[in-house]
TORKOLSE-290375 format. One record per residue: residue in one letter; chain; y, x, z of N, C-alpha, C, O in turn; residue number from 1. Coordinates in steps of 0.001 Angstrom, whole numbers, plus 524288, in hexadecimal, padded with zeros to 5 digits. Layout:
('a'; 'A'; (Y; X; Z); (Y; X; Z); (Y; X; Z); (Y; X; Z); NUM);
...
***
This chain:
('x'; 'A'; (16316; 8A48F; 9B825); (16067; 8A00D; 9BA58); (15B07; 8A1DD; 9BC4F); (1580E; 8A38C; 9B8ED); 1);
('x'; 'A'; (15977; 8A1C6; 9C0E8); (15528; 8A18C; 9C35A); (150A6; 89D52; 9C14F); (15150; 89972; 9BE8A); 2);
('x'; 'A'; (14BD9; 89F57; 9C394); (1476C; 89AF2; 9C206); (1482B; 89631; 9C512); (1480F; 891C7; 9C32C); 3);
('x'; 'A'; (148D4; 89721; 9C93B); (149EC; 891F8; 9CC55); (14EB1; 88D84; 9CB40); (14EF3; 888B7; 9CB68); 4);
('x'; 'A'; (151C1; 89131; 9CA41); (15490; 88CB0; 9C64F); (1544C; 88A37; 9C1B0); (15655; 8862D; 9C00E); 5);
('x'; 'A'; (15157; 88D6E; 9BFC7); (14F77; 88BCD; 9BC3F); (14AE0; 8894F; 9BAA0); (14B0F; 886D3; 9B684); 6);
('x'; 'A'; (146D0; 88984; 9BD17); (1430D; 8862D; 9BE56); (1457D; 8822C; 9C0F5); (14189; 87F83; 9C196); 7);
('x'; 'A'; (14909; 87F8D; 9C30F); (14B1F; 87BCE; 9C68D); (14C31; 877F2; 9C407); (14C4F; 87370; 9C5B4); 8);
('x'; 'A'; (14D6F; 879F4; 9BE03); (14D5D; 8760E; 9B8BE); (1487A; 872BB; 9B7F6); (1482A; 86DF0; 9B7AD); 9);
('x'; 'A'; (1443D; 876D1; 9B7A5); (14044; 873F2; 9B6BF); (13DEA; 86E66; 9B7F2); (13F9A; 86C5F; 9BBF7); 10);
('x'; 'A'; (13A9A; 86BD9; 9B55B); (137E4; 866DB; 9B58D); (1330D; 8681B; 9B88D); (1312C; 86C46; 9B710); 11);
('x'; 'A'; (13099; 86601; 9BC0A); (12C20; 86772; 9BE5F); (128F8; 86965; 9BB96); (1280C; 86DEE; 9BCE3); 12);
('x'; 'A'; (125D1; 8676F; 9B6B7); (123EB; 867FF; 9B547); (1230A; 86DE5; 9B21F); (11EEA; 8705B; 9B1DA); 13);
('x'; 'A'; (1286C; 86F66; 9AFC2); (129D0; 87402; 9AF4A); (12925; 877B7; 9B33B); (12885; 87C5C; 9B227); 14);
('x'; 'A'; (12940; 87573; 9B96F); (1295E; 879DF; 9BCE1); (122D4; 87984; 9BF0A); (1206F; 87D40; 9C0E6); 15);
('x'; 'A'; (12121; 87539; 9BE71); (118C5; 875F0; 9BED8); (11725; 87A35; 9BA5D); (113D1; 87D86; 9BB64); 16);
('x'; 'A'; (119A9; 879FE; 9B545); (117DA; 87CD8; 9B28E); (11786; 88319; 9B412); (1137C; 885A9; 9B489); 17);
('x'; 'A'; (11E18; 8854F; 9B4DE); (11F11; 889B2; 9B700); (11B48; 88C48; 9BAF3); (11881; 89035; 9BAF7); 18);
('x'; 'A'; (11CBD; 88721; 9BF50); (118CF; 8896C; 9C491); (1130B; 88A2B; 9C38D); (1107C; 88CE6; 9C692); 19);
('x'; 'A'; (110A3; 887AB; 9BF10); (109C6; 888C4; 9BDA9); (109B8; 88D9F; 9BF16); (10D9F; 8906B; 9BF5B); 20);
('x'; 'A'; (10347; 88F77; 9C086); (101B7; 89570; 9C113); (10093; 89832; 9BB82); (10156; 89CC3; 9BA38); 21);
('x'; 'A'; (0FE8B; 8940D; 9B8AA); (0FD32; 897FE; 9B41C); (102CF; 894EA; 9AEC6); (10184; 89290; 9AAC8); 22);
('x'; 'A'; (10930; 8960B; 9B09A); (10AF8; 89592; 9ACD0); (10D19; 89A7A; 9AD60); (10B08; 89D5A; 9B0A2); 23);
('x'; 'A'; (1121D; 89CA4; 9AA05); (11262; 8A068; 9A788); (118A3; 8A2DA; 9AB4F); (11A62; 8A746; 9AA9D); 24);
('x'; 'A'; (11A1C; 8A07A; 9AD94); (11E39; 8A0CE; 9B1B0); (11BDA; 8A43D; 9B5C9); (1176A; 8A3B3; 9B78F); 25);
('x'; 'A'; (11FD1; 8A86D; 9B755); (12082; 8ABED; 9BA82); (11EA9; 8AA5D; 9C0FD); (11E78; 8A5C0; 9C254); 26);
('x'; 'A'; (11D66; 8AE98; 9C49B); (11CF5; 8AA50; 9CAAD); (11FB7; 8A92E; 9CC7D); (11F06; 8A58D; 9CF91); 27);
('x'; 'A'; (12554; 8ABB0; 9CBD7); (12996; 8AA16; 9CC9A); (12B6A; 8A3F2; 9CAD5); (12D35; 8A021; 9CD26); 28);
('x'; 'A'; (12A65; 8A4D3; 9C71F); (12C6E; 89F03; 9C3E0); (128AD; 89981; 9C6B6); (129FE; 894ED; 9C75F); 29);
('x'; 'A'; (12432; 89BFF; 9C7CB); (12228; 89872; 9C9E8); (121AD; 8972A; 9CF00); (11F71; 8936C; 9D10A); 30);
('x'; 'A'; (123D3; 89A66; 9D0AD); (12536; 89898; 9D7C7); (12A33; 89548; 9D715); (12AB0; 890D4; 9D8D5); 31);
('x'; 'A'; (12DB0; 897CC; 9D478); (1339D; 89411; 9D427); (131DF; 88F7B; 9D0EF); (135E4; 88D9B; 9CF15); 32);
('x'; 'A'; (12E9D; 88D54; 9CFB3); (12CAC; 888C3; 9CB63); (12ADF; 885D2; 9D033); (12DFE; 88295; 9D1E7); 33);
('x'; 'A'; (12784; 88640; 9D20D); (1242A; 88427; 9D841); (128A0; 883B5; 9DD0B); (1286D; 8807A; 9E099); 34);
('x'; 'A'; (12C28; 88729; 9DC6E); (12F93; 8868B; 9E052); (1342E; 88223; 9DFB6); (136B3; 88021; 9E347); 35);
('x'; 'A'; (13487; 88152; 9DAFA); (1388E; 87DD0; 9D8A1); (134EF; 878CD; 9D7AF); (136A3; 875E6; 9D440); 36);
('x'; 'A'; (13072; 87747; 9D9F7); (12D15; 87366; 9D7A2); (12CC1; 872AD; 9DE10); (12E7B; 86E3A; 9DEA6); 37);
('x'; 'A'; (12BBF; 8743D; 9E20E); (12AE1; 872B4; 9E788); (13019; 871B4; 9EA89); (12FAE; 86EC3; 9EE52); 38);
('x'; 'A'; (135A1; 873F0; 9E953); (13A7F; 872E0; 9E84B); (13B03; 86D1C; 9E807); (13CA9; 869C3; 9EB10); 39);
('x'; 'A'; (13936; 86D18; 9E3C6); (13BAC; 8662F; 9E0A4); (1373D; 862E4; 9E313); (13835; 85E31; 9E36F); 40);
('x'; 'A'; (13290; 8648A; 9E4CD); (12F59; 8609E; 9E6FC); (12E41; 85BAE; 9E3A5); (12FD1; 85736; 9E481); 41);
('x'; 'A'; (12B7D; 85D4A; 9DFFC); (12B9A; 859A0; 9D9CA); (12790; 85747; 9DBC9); (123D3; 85974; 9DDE3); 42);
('x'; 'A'; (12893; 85027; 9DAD8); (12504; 84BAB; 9DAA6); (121BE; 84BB3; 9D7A9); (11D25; 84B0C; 9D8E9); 43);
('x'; 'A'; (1238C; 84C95; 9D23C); (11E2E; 84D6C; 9CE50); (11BFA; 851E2; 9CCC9); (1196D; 85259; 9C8BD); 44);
('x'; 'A'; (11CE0; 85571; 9D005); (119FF; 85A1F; 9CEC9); (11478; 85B3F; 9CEF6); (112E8; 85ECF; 9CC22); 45);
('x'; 'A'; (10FD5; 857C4; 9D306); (10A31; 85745; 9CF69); (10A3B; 856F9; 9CA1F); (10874; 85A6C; 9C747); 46);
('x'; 'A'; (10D27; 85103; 9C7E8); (10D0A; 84E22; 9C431); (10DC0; 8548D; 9BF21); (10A87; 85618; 9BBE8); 47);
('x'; 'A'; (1127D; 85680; 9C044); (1143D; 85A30; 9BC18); (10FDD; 85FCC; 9BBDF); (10FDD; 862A6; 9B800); 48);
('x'; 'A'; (10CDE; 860A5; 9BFCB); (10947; 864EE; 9C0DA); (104F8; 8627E; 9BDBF); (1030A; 864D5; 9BA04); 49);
('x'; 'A'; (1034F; 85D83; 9BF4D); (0FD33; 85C3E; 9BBFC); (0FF16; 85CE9; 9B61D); (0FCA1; 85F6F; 9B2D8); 50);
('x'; 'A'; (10504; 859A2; 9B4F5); (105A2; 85AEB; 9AE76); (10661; 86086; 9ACE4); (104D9; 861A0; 9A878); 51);
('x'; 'A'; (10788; 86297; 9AE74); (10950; 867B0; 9AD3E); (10191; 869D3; 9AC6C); (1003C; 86CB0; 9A8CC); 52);
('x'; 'A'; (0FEE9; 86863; 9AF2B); (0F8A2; 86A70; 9B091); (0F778; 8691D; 9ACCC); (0F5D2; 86CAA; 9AA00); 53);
('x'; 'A'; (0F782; 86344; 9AA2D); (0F414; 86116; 9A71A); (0F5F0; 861FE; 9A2B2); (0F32B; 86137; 99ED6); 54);
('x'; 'A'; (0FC8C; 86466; 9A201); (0FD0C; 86613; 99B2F); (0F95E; 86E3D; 99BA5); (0F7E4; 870C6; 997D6); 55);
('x'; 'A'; (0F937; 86F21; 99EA5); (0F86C; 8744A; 9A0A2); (0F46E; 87596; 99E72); (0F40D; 87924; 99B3B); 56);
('x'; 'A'; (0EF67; 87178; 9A0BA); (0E95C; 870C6; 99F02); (0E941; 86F24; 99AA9); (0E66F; 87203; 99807); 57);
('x'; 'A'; (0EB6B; 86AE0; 997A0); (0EA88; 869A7; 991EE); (0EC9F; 86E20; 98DC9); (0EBA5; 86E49; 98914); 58);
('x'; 'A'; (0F0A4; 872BC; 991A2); (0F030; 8731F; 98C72); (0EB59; 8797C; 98CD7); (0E9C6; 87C88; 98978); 59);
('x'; 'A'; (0EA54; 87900; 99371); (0E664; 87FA3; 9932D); (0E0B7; 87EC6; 992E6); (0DD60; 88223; 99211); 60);
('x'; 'A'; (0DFB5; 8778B; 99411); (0DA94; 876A8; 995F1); (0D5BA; 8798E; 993C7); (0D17A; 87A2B; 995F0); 61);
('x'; 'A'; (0D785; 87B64; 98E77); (0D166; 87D27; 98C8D); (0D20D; 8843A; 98FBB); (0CE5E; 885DF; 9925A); 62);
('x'; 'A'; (0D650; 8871D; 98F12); (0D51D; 88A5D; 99257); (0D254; 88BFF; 997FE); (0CEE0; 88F01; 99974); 63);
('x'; 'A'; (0D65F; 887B7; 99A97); (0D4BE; 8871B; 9A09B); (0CF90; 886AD; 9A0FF); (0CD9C; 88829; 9A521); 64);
('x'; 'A'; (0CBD5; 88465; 99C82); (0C5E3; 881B2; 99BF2); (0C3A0; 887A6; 99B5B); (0C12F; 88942; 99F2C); 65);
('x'; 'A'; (0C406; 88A2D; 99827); (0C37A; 88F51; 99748); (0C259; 89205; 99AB1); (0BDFC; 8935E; 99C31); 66);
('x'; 'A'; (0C5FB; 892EE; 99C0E); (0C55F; 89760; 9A068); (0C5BD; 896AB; 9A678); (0C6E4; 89988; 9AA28); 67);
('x'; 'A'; (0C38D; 88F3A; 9A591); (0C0D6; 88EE7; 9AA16); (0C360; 88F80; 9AFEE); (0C075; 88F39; 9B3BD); 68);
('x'; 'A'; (0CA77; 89092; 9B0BD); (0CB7E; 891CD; 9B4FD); (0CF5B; 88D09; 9B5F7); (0D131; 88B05; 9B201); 69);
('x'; 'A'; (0D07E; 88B6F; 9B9C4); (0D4F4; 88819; 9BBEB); (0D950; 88A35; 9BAF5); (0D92B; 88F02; 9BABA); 70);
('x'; 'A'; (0DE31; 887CF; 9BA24); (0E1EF; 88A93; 9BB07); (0E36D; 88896; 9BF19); (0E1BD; 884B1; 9C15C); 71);
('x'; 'A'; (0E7E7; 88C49; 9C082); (0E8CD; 88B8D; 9C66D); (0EF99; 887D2; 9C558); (0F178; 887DB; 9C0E9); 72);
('x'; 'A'; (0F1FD; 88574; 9C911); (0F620; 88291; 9C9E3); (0F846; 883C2; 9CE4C); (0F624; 883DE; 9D29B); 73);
('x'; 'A'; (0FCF9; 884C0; 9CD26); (101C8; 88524; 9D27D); (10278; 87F8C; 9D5BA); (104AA; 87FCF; 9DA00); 74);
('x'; 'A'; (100B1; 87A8C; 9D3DC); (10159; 87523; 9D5F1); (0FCD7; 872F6; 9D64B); (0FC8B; 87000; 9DA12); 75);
('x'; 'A'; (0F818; 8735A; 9D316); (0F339; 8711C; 9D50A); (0EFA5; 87393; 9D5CB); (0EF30; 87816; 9D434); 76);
('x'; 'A'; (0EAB3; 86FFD; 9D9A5); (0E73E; 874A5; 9DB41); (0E3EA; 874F1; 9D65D); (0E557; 87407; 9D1DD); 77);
('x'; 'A'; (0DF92; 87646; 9D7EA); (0D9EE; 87740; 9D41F); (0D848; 87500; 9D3AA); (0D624; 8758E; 9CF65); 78);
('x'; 'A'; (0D68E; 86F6C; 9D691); (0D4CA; 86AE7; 9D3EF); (0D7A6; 8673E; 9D309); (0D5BA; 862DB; 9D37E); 79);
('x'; 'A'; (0DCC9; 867B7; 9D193); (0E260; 8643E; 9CFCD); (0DFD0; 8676A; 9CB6E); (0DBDB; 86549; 9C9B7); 80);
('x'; 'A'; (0E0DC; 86B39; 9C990); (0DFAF; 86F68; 9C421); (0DD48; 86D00; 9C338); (0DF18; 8690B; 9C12C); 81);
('x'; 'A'; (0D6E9; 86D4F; 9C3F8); (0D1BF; 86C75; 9C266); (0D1E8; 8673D; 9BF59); (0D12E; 866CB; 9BA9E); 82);
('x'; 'A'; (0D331; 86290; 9C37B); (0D34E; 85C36; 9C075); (0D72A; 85CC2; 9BB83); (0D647; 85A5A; 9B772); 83);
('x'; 'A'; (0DC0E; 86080; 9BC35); (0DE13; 85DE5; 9B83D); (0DCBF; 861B7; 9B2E5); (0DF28; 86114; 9AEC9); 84);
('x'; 'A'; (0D8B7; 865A2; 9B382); (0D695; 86767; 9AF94); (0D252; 8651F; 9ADC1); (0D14C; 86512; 9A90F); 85);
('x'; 'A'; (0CEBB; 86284; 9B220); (0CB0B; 85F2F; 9B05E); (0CCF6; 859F5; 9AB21); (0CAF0; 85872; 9A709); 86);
('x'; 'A'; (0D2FE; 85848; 9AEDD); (0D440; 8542C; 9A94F); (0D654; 8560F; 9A59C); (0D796; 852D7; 9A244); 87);
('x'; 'A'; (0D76F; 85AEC; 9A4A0); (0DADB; 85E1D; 9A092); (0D540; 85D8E; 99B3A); (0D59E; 85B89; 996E0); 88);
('x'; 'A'; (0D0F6; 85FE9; 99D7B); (0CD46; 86107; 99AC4); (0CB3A; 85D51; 9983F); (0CA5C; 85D5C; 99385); 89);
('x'; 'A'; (0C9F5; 8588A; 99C59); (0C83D; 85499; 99A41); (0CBAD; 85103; 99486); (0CA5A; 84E44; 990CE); 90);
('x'; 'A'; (0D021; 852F8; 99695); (0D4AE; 85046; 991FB); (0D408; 854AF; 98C96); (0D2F2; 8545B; 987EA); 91);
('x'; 'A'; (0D52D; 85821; 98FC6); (0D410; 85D41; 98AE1); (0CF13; 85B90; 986EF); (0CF4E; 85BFE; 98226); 92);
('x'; 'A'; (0CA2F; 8596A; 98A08); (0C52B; 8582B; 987C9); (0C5AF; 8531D; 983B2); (0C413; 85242; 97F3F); 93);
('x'; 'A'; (0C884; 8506E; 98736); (0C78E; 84A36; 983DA); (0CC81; 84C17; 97FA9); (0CBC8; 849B3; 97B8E); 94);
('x'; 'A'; (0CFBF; 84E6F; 97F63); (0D273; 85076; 97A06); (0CEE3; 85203; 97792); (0CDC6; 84E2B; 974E7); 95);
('x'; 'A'; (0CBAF; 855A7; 9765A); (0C847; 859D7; 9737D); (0C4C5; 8562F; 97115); (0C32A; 85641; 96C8C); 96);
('x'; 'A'; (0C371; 851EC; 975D6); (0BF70; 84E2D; 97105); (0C244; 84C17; 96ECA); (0BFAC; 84A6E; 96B18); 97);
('x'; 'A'; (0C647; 84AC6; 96E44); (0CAED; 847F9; 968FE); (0CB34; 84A53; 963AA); (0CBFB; 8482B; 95F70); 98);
('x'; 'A'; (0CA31; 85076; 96515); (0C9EF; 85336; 9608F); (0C475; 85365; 95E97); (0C3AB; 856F2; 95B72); 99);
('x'; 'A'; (0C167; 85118; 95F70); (0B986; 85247; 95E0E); (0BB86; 84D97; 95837); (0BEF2; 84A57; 9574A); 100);
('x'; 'A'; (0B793; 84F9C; 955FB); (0B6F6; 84D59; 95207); (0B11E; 84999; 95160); (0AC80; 84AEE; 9516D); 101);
('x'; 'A'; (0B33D; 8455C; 950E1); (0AF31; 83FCD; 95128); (0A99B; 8415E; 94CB9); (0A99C; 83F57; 9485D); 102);
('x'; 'A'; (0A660; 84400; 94DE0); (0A373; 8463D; 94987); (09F35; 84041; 948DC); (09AD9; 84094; 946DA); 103);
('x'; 'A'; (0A0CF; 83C8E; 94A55); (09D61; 837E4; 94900); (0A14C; 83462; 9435D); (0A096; 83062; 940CA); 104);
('x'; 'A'; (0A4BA; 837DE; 94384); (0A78E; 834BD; 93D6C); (0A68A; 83798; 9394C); (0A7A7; 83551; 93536); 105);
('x'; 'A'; (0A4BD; 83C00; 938C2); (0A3C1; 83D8F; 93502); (09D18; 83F1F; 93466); (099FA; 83F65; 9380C); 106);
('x'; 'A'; (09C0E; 83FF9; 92F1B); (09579; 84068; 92DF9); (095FA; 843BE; 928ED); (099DA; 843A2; 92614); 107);
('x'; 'A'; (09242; 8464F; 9283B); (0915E; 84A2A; 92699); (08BEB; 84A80; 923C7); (08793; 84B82; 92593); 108);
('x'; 'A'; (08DD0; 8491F; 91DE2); (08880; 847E4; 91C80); (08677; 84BF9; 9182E); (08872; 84C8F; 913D7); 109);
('x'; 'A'; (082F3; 84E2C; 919CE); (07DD5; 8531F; 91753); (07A63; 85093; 91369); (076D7; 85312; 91155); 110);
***
């Protein structure tokens, strides 16, 4: 069985993943992933690229923050990236204060 047939199985979403630049699939695999995705001419394929982005960033966001670089996307540009790292972070942020601890309930007496 070939990739193309076998990717032909796939769910879009499975095949946004493949086609990413920084996933772990061959270039091969990822031309036949893109080729089988412009093929089918998928209606919701924004829809499945931003989700696929936004589980991507939650789960690298503190890296990506790190070291400060964009990553790059086979489907969106750089400021498609940018906004939806801007809300990655911001969500990432308002989690982190969930974990702070309310230091106005407790007292500490000397």
């Amino acid at each position: 069985m070939n990739l193309k047939n076998k990717f032909s199985t796939y769910k879009t979403d499975e095949l946004v993943e493949i086609a990413e630049l920084h996933s772990d699939y061959t270039i091969e695999a990822k031309k036949i992933a893109i080729q089988i995705l412009e093929e089918k001419k998928i209606e919701d394929l924004s829809e499945n690229v931003e989700k696929y982005w936004m589980n991507y960033l939650k789960e690298n966001i503190k890296s990506i923050l790190i070291n400060k670089e964009i990553p790059k996307s086979q489907f969106l540009n750089k400021e498609e990236v940018k906004t939806l790292i801007k809300e990655s972070f911001l969500k990432w942020k308002e989690d982190q204060e969930l974990y702070e601890i309310d230091t106005t309930k407790y007292w500490a007496v000397f």
